[in-house]
VEXFI-978438 format. One record per residue (C-alpha): residue number from 1; residue in three letters; x, y, z. Coordinates in nm, 3 decimals. Layout:
BEGIN
<rotor num="NUM" residu="ALA" X="X" Y="Y" Z="Z"/>
...
END
This chain:
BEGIN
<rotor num="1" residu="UNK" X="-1.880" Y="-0.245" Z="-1.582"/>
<rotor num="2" residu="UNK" X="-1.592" Y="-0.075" Z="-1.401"/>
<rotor num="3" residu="UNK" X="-1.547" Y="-0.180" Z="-1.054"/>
<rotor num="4" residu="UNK" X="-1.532" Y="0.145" Z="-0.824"/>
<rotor num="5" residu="UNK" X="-1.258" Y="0.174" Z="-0.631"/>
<rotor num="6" residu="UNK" X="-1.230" Y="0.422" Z="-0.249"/>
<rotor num="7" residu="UNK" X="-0.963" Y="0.508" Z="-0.076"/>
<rotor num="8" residu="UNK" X="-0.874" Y="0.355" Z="0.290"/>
<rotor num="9" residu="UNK" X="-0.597" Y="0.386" Z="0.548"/>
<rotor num="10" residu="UNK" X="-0.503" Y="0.063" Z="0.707"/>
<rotor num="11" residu="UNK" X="-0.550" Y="0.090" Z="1.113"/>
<rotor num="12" residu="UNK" X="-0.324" Y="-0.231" Z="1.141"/>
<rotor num="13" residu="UNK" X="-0.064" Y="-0.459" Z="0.917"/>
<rotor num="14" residu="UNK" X="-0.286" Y="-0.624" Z="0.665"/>
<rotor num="15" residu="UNK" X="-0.272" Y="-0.814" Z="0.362"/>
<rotor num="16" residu="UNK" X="-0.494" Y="-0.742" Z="0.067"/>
<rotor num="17" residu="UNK" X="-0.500" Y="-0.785" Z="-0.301"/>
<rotor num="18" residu="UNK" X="-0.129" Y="-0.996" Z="-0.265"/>
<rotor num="19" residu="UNK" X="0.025" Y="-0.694" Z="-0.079"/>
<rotor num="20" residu="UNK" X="0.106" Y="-0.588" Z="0.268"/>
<rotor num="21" residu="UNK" X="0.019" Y="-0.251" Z="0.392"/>
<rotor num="22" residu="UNK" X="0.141" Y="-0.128" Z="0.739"/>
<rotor num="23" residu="UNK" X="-0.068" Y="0.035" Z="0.991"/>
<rotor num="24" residu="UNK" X="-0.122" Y="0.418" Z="0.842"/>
<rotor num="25" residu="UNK" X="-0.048" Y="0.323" Z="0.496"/>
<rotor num="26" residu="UNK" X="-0.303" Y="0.458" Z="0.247"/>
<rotor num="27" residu="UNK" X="-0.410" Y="0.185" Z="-0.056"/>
<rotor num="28" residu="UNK" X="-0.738" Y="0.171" Z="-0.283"/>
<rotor num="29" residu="UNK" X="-1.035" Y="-0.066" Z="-0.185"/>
<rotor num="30" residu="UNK" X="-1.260" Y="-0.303" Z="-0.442"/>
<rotor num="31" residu="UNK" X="-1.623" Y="-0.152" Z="-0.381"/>
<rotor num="32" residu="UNK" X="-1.720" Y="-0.553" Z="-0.318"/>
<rotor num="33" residu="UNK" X="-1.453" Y="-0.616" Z="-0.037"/>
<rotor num="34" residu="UNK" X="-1.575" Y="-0.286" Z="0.211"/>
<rotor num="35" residu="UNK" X="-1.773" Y="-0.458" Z="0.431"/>
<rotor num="36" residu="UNK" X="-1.473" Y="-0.717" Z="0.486"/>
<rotor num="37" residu="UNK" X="-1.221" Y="-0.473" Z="0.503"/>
<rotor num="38" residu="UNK" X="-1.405" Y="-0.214" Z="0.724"/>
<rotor num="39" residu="UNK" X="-1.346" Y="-0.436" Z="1.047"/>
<rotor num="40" residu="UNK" X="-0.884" Y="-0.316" Z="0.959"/>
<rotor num="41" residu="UNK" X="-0.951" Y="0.012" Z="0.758"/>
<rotor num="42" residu="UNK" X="-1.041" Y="0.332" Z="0.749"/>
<rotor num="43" residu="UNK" X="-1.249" Y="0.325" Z="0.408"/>
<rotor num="44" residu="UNK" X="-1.331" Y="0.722" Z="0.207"/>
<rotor num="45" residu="UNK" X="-1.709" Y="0.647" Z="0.090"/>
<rotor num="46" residu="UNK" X="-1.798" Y="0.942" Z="-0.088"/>
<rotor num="47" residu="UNK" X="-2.152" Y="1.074" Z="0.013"/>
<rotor num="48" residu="UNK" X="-2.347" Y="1.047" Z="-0.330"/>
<rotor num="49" residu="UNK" X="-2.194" Y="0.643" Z="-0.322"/>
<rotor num="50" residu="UNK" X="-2.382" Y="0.596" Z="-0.002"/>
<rotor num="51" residu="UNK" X="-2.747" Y="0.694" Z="-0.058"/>
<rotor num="52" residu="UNK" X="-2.884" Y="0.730" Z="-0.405"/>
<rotor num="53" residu="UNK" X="-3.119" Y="1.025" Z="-0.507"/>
<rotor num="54" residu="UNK" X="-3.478" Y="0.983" Z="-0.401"/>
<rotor num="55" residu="UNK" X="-3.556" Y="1.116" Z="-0.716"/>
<rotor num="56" residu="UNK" X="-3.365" Y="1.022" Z="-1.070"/>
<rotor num="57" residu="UNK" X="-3.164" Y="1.364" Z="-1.224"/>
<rotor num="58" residu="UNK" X="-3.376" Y="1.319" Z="-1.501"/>
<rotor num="59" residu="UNK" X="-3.700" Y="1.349" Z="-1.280"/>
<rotor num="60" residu="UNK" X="-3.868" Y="1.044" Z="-1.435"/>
<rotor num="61" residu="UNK" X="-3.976" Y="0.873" Z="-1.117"/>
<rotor num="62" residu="UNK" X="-4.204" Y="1.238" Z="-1.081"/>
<rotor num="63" residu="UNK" X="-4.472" Y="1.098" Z="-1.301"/>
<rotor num="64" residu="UNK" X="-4.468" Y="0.778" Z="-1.211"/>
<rotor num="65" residu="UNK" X="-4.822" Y="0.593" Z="-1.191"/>
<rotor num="66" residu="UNK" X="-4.962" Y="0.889" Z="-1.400"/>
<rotor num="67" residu="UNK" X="-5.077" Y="0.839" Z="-1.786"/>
<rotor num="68" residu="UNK" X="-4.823" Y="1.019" Z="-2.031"/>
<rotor num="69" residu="UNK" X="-4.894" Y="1.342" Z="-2.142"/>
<rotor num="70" residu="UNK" X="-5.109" Y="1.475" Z="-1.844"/>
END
């Protein structure tokens, strides 16, 4: 599975992934190092990444605890 990637703006000279980025300078963010990273950079989290639909698209979890075919 592809690792998702977000964009972020550094708010201070940091190091990540083997390269330096100055304070201001945009770069692209591992989806498993945002919680690190979030304490130096301004991380882009889309709003569908941050809370999943209640409800699949598919509107499986409707009938959920019912028998098929009712």
């Amino acid at each position: 599975m592809a690792t998702k990637k977000y964009n972020a703006i550094a708010r201070q000279h940091i190091k990540y992934n083997g390269a330096f980025m100055k304070t201001g300078e945009k770069f692209k963010v591992n989806e498993k190092d945002i919680e690190e990273l979030s304490k130096y950079a301004d991380i882009e989290i889309p709003k569908e990444a941050e809370t999943p639909p209640s409800t699949p698209p598919n509107r499986e979890g409707e009938k959920a605890g019912t028998e098929a075919g009712e």
